[in-house]
C-alpha positions in Angstrom: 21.7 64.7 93.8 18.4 65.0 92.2 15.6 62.8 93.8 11.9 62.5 92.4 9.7 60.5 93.9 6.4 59.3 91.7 3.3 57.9 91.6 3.3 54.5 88.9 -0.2 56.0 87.6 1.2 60.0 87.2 4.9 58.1 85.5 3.2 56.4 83.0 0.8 59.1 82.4 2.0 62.4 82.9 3.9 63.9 79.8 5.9 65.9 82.1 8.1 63.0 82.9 8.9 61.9 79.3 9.7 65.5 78.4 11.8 66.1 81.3 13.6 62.6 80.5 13.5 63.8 77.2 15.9 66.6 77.9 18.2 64.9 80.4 21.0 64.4 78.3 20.8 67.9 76.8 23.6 70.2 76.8 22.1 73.3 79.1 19.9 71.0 81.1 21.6 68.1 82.5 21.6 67.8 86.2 23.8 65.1 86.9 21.6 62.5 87.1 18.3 61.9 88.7 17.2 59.4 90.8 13.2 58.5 90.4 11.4 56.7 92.8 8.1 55.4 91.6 6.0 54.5 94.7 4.1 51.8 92.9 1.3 51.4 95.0 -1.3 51.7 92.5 -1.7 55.7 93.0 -4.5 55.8 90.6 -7.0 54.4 93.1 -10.0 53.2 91.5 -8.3 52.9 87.7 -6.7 49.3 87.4 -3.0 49.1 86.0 -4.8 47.3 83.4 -7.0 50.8 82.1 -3.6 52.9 83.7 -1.3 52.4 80.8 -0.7 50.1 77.9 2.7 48.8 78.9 3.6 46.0 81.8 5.6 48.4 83.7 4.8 52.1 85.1 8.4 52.5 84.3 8.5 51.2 80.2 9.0 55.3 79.1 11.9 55.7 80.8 13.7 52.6 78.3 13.8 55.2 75.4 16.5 57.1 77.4 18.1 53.6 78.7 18.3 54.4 81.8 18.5 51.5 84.5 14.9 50.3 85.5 15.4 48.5 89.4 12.6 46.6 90.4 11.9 45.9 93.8 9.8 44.5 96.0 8.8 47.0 98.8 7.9 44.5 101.1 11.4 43.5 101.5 13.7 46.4 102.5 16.9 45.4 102.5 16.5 44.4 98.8 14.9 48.5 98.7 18.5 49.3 100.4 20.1 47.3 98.4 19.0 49.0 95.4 18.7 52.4 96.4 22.7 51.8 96.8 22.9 50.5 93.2 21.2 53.9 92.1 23.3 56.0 94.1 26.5 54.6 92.5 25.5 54.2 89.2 23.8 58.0 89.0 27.2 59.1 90.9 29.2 57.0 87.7 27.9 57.9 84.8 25.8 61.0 85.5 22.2 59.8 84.4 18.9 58.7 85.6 18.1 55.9 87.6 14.5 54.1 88.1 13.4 52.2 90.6 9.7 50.7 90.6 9.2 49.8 94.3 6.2 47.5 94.4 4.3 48.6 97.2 0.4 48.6 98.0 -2.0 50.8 100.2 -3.9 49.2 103.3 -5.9 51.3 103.9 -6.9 52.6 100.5 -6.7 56.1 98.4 -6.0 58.2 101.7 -6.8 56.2 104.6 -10.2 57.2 104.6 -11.9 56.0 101.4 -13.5 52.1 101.2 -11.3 50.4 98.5 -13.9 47.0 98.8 -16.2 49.2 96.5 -13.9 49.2 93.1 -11.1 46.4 93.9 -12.7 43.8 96.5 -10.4 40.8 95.4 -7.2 42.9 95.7 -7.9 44.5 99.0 -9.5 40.8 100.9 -5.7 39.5 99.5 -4.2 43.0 101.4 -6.3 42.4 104.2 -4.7 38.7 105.2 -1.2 40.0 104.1 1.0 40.8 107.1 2.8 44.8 107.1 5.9 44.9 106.0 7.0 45.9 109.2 5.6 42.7 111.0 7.6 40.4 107.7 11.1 42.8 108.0 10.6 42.0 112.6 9.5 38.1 111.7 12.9 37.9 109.4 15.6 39.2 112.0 14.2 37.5 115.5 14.4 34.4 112.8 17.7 35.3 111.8 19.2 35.9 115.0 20.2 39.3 113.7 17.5 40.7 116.8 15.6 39.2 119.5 12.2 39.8 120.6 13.0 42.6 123.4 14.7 44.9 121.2 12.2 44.8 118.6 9.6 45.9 120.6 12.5 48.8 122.2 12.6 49.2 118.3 9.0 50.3 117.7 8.5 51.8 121.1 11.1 54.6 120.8 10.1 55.0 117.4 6.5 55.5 118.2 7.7 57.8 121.4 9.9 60.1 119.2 6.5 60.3 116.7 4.3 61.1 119.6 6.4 63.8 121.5 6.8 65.7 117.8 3.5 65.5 117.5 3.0 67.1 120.5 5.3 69.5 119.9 4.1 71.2 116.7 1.3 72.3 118.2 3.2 74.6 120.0 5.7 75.6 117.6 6.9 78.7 116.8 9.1 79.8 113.5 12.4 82.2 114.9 13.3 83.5 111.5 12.8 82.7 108.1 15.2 81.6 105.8 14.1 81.7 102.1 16.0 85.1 101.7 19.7 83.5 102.9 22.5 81.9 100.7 22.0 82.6 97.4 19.2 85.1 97.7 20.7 86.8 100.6 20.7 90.6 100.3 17.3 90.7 98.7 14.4 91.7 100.2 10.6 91.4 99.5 8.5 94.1 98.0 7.0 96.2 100.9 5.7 99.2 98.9 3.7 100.3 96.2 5.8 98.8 93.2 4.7 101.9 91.0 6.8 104.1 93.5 9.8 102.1 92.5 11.5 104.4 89.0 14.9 102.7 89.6 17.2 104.1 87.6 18.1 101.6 84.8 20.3 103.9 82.2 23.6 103.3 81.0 26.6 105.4 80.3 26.9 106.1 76.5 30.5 105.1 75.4 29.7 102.0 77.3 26.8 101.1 75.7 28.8 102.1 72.1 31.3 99.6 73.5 28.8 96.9 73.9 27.0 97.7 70.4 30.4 98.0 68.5 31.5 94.6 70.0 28.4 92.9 69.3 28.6 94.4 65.5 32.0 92.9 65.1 32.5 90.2 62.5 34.5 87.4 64.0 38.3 86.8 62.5 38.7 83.7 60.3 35.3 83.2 60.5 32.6 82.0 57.6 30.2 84.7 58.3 26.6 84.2 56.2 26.3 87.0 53.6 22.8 88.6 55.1 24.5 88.7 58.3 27.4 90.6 57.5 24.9 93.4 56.4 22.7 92.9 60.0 26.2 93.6 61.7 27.1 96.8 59.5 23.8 97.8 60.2 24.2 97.7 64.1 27.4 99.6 63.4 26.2 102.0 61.8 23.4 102.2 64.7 25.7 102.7 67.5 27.5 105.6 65.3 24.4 107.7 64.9 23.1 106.7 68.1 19.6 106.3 66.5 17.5 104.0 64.6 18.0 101.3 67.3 15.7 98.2 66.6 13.8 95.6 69.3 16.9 93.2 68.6 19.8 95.8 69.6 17.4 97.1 72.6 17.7 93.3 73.8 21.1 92.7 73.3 22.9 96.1 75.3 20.2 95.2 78.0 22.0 91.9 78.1 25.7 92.9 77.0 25.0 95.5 79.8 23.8 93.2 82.6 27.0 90.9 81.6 29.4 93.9 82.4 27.4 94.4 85.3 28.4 91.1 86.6 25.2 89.1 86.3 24.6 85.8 84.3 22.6 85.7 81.3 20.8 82.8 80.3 18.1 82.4 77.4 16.8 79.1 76.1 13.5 78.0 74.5 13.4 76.6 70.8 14.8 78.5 68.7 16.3 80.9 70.6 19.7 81.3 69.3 18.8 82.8 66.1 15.1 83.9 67.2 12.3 82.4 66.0 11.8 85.6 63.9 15.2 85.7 62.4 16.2 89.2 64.4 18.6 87.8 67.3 21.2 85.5 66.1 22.7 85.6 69.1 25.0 82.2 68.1 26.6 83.0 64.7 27.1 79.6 62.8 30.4 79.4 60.3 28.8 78.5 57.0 31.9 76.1 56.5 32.3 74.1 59.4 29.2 74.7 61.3 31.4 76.3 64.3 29.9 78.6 66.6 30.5 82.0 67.9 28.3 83.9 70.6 29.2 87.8 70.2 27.3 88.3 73.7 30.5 86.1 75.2 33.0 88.3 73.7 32.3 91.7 75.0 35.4 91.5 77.8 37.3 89.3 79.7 35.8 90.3 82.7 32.2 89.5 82.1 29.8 87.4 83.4 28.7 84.1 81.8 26.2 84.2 78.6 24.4 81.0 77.6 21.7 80.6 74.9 20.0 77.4 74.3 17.5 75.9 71.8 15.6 73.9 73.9 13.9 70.9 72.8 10.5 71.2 71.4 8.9 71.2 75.1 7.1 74.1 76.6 6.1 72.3 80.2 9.4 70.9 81.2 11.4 73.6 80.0 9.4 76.0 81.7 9.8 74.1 84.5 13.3 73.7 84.7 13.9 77.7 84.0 11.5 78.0 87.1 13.6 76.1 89.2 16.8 77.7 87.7 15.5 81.3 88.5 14.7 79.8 92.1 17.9 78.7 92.8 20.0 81.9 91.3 18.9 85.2 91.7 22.0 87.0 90.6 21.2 85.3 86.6 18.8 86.8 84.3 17.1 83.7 83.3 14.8 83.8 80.4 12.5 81.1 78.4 11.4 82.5 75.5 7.9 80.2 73.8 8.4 79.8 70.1 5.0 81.6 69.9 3.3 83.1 72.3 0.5 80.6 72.7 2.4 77.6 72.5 2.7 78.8 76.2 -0.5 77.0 77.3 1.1 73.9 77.4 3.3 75.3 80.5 -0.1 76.5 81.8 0.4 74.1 85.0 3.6 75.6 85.7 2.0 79.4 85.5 -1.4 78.0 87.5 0.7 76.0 90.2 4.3 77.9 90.1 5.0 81.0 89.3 2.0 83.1 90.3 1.2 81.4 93.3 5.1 80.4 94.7 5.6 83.2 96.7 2.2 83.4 98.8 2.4 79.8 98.8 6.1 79.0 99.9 7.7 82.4 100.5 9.8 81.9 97.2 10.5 84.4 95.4 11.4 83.8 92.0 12.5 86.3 88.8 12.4 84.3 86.1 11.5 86.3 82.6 9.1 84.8 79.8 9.3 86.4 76.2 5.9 85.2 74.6 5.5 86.7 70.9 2.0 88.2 70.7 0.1 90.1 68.2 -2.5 89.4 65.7 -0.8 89.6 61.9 -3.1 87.0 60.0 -1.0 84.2 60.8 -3.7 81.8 62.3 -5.7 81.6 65.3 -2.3 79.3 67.0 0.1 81.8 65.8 -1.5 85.0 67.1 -2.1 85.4 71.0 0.2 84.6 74.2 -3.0 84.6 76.3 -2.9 87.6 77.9 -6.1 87.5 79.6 -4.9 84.4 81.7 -1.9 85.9 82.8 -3.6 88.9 84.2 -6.3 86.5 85.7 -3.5 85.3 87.4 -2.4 88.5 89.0 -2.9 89.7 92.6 -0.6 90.6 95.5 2.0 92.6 93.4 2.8 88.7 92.7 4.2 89.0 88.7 4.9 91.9 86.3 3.4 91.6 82.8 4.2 94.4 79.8 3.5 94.7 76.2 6.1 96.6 75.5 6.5 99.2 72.3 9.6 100.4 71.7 13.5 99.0 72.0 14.2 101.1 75.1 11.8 100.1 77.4 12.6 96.5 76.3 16.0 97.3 77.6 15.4 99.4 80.5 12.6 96.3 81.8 15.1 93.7 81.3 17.7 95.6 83.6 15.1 96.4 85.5 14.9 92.7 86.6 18.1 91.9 87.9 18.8 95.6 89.6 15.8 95.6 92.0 16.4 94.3 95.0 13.7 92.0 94.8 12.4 89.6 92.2 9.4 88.8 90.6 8.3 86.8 87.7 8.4 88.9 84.5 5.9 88.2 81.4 6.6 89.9 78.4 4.6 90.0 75.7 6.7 90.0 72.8 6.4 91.2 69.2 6.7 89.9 65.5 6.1 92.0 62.8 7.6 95.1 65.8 10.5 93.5 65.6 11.2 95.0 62.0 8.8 98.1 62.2 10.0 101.4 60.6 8.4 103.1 63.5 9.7 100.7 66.8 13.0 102.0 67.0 14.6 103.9 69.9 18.1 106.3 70.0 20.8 105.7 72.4 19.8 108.5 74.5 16.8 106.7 75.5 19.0 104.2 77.2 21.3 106.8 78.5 22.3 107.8 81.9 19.5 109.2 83.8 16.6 106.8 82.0 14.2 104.1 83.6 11.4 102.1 82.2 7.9 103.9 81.2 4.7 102.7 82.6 3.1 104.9 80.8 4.1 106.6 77.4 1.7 109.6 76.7 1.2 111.3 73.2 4.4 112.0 70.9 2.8 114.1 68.0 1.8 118.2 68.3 -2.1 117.9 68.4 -4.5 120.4 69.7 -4.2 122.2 73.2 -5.2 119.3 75.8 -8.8 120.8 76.1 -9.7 120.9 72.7 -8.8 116.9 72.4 -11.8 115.1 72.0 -10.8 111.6 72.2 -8.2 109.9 74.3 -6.9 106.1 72.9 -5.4 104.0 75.3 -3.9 100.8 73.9 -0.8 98.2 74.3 1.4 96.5 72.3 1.3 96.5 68.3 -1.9 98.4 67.4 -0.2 101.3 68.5 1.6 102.1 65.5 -1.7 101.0 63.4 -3.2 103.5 65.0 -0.4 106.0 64.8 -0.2 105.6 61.1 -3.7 106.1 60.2 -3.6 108.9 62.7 -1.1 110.6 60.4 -2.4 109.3 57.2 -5.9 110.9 57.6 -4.8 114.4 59.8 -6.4 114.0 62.6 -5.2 116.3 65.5 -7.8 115.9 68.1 -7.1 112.3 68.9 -4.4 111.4 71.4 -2.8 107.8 71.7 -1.6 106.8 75.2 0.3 103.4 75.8 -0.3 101.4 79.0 3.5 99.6 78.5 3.2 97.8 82.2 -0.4 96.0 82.7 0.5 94.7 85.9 1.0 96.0 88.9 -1.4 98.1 87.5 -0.1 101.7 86.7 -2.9 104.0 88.3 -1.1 107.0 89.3 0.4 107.6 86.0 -2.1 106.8 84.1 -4.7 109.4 86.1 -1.9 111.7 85.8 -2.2 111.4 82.4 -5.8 110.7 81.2 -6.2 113.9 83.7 -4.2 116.1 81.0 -7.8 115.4 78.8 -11.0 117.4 80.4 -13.4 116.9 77.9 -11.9 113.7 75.8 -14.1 110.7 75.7 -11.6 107.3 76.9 -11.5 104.9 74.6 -9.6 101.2 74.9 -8.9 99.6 71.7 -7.2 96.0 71.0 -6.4 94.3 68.8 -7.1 90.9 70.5 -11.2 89.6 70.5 -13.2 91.3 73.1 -12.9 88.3 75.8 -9.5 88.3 75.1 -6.7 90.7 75.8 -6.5 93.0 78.6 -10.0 94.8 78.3 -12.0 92.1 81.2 -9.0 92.9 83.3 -8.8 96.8 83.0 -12.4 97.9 83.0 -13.2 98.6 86.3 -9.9 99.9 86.8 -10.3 102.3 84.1 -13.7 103.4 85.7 -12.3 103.9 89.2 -9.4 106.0 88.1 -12.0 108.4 85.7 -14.7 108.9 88.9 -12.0 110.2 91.0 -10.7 112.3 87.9 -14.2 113.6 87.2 -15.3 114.2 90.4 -17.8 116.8 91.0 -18.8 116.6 87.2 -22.9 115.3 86.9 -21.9 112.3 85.3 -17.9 110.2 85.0 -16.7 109.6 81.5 -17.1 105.5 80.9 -14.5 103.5 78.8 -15.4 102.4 75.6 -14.5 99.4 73.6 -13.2 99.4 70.5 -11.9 96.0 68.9 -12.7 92.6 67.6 -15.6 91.1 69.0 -15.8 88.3 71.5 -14.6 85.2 69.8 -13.9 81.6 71.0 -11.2 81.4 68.0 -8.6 83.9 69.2 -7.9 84.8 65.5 -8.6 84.4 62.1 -7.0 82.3 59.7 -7.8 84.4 56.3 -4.5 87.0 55.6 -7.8 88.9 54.0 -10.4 89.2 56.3 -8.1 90.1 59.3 -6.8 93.0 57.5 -10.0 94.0 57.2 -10.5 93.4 60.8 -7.4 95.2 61.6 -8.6 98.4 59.3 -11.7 98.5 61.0 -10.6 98.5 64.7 -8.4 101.3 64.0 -10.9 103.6 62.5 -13.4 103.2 64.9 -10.6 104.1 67.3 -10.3 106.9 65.9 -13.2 108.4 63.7 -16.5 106.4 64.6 -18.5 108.3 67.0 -18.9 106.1 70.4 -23.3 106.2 69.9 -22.2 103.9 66.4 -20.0 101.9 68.4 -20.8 98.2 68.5 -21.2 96.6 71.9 -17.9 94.0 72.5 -20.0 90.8 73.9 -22.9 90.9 71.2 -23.1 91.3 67.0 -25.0 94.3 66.2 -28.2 93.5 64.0 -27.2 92.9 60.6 -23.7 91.9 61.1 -22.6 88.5 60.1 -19.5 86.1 60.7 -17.2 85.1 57.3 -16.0 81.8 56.7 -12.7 81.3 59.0 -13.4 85.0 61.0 -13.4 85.3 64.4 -17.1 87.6 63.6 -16.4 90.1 61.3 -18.6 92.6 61.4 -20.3 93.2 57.7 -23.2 95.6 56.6 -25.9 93.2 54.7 -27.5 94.3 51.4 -30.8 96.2 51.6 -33.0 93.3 51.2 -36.2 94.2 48.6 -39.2 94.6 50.0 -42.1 93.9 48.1 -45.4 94.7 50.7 -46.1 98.3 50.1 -44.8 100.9 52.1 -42.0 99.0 53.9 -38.5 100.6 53.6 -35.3 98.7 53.8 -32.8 100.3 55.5 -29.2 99.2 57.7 -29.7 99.0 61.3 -27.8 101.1 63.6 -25.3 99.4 66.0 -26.2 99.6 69.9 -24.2 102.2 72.0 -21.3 100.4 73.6 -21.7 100.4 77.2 
């Protein structure tokens, strides 16, 4: 059974408990019933119910679900038992929540320590002269003849005896064993090496994985299949029959299909997330007749393990939450939330600040639980563009999360299996694509998911360019931008450029990626993104980027430095003109590639002469030659500062 105790002030005002309430009743997320306990004992402190909320109760939100709302009076505690019992049965009944509003008070204040006379004088005089509840519930049974005076006083002396010898005790206490890595999680371990040493093979035989794909690409029998999807699914046949041309959508679903044969749960919710928010999963198939539903990923074989997909309700914080708490208590499920965008994450920002990064230093918890956060700037708006990358890698430390940006279907896959066959877990955050998900470019062939195969760190350079030493420049990037860059690569010919993709950004991959910035003697290391200077990953993988490049160019006069390339820093994380960020776009890719690094703009300041347009996040523009009339004054475009 489900117990929550409360404060009245964080009930009435913490949107938490609606949206949790909220989703009570929902199929996916019901519990059986939980039983909140609101300790109403004015928890705000020095705010008066009065300037707490603007309903009588601390408990009026919880009516929109109907639940039953107990009050009580704390300082009578058979009445508390009394309805505690009432709860109890009624939760075990009918399966929902249950309130109780205890009415309680504070002697001694906020924490025992503060001076409550300063803010609530009246109120705390009344508490003052007002026996302890302990002293009324004594009074009330000598009176009653249910206890006399001597065993009262047995009563409190024991109980204070038993208080004092634990006391005592703890300081001396010693743990024997732990036991966070029994039950459920036993036969997992904690991570006790470099995580960059772990390439666990992740592969899967061919003919299954044709199994899986031909499954999943089967049209259902007496089913009202829409039209377009009857083409998706003779497209993913004709996918597993070449083996190649494998989209992000059929890279997710044989990771999953897989891991189901393998015997482990799958289970996917956010809003949503049946079809994808982005039209590529459709994971539930919906009969255009009668509305019935079919999931393909249930219907691989008999034997597999359980798939469920939800759409959850249009709540990032509690859903989070609960998926948190879901991973927590069963390891052996892939459990995924997936944000609608990526940003919409930062309303689950409490449960990434106080949960996931921190739970296992904290609390010795160890916790896998994947997030899918679409990310990429495509001109959609400043709150349709960026999962907040930067504040997931501010969060790292400790080998305590993994976060990728991921570029092709088959390292999708092989991160996803990843998860669930380590023998540890850790939280996973994926930054997911849009536009990717339909790319001409982001495909992958069955091979790449073959026996044999892992995940990639690192993915070095897939064109022919020039022999390693005559490659002047070196691009490192993630995510999206990649295949700008490729393109115009190709488009304009250049062959002394290489393009290297940093697929994991944390735990930072520094042996590969020496190993393979070493490959480039003489090539200047550039880092471009896509996202605004104080944005993205650049803040995070500066100095790592200069501490790898000293120890590769040791015993040279002077190390090679990173360079920016990108937008600008910005306090809008996008723009909202289609126009000016393809302009944006254009121009981040060809200083990637063609702009010497001496006209490179510096990332924190606006060279002289550039300007912001209306609704850009500082688009850099060149400014007319303005006309000079004193003699002998020349008007000329300043140079951009050298990027340090």
């Amino acid at each position: 059974m489900g117990l929550l105790l409360h404060g009245d002030a964080a009930f009435a005002g913490q949107g938490i408990v609606p949206e949790s309430l909220d989703m009570s009743q929902l199929r996916g997320y019901r519990t059986g019933g939980t039983i909140h306990i609101i300790v109403n004992n004015q928890i705000g402190f020095t705010t008066n119910p009065a300037a707490s909320r603007s309903t009588p109760y601390p408990t009026d939100i919880a009516k929109g679900l109907q639940a039953p709302i107990f009050h009580v009076n704390g300082d009578d505690p058979v009445a508390v038992c009394r309805v505690a019992d009432l709860a109890a049965h009624f939760r075990q009944k009918f399966n929902k929540d249950v309130v109780i509003d205890m009415f309680c008070y504070r002697r001694h204040g906020h924490n025992e320590g503060d001076e409550p006379m300063f803010t609530q004088p009246i109120m705390y005089k009344a508490i003052k002269d007002h026996l302890p509840t302990r002293e009324i519930l004594r009074n009330e049974l000598i009176q009653d003849g249910a206890m006399t005076e001597a065993e009262a006083v047995k009563v409190e002396t024991d109980f204070k005896n038993l208080l004092d010898a634990e006391f005592e005790a703890a300081a001396s206490y010693k743990m024997n064993k732990a036991d966070w890595l029994e039950g459920t999680w036993e036969g997992l371990s904690q991570l006790e090496e470099d995580e960059e040493k772990r390439d666990e093979l992740t592969g899967v035989d061919l003919d299954r994985l044709k199994e899986i794909g031909r499954s999943l690409a089967r049209k259902p029998e007496n089913f009202n299949l829409n039209s377009k999807l009857v083409r998706q699914l003779k497209a993913k046949d004709k996918m597993m029959e070449s083996g190649d041309g494998l989209d992000w959508a059929m890279g997710e679903a044989l990771a999953y299909g897989s891991l189901l044969l393998d015997g482990f749960n799958v289970r996917l919710s956010g809003q949503d997330s049946g079809r994808g928010t982005f039209s590529h999963r459709h994971a539930v198939l919906v009969d255009q007749v009668t509305e019935n539903r079919y999931f393909p990923l249930s219907e691989i074989s008999p034997d597999q393990a359980t798939f469920e997909v939800m759409d959850s309700p249009l709540s990032e914080f509690a859903v989070a939450g609960f998926e948190y708490g879901y991973a927590l208590a069963d390891p052996s499920s892939l459990t995924i939330w997936e944000a609608q965008f990526g940003d919409f994450a930062n309303t689950a920002q409490v449960i990434f600040d106080q949960f996931l990064s921190s739970g296992e230093s904290k609390w010795l918890r160890l916790c896998g639980l994947v997030m899918l956060l679409p990310h990429g700037m495509e001109g959609q708006g400043p709150e349709h563009s960026s999962a907040r990358l930067e504040r997931f890698l501010q969060l790292c430390a400790e080998d305590n999360m993994q976060v990728v940006n991921i570029t092709t279907p088959a390292n999708f896959f092989h991160v996803l299996r990843r998860q669930m066959l380590r023998n540890f877990r850790k939280p996973l955050v994926v930054m997911s694509p849009k536009s990717l998900l339909r790319h001409k470019l982001n495909t992958s062939t069955l091979q790449e998911m073959g026996p044999g195969t892992h995940f990639w760190r690192v993915l070095g350079e897939v064109d022919e360019l020039r022999p390693n030493d005559e490659i002047k420049r070196v691009v490192l990037c993630s995510g999206k931008v990649y295949y700008d860059l490729l393109e115009s690569r190709r488009e304009n010919k250049i062959d002394e450029v290489a393009i290297v993709r940093i697929e994991q950004l944390y735990p930072w991959p520094r042996t590969g990626l020496a190993e393979t910035l070493g490959m480039y003697p003489n090539a200047e290391i550039i880092w471009c993104q896509e996202e605004p200077a104080n944005m993205g990953a650049w803040t995070y993988l500066i100095q790592r980027l200069e501490y790898i490049l000293m120890a590769i160019d040791q015993g040279k006069a002077e190390h090679r430095r990173p360079i920016y390339v990108g937008r600008p820093a910005s306090a809008s994380p996008a723009t909202g003109s289609l126009g000016v960020h393809n302009r944006e776009q254009a121009k981040l890719v060809s200083e990637a590639l063609m702009v010497p690094a001496s006209d490179l703009a510096q990332p924190f300041q606006r060279a002289p002469g550039d300007r912001a347009l209306p609704g850009s996040s500082a688009v850099p523009v060149k400014k007319k030659a303005a006309k000079k009339k004193a003699a002998g004054k020349k008007s000329a475009l300043k140079k951009r500062p050298a990027a340090t």
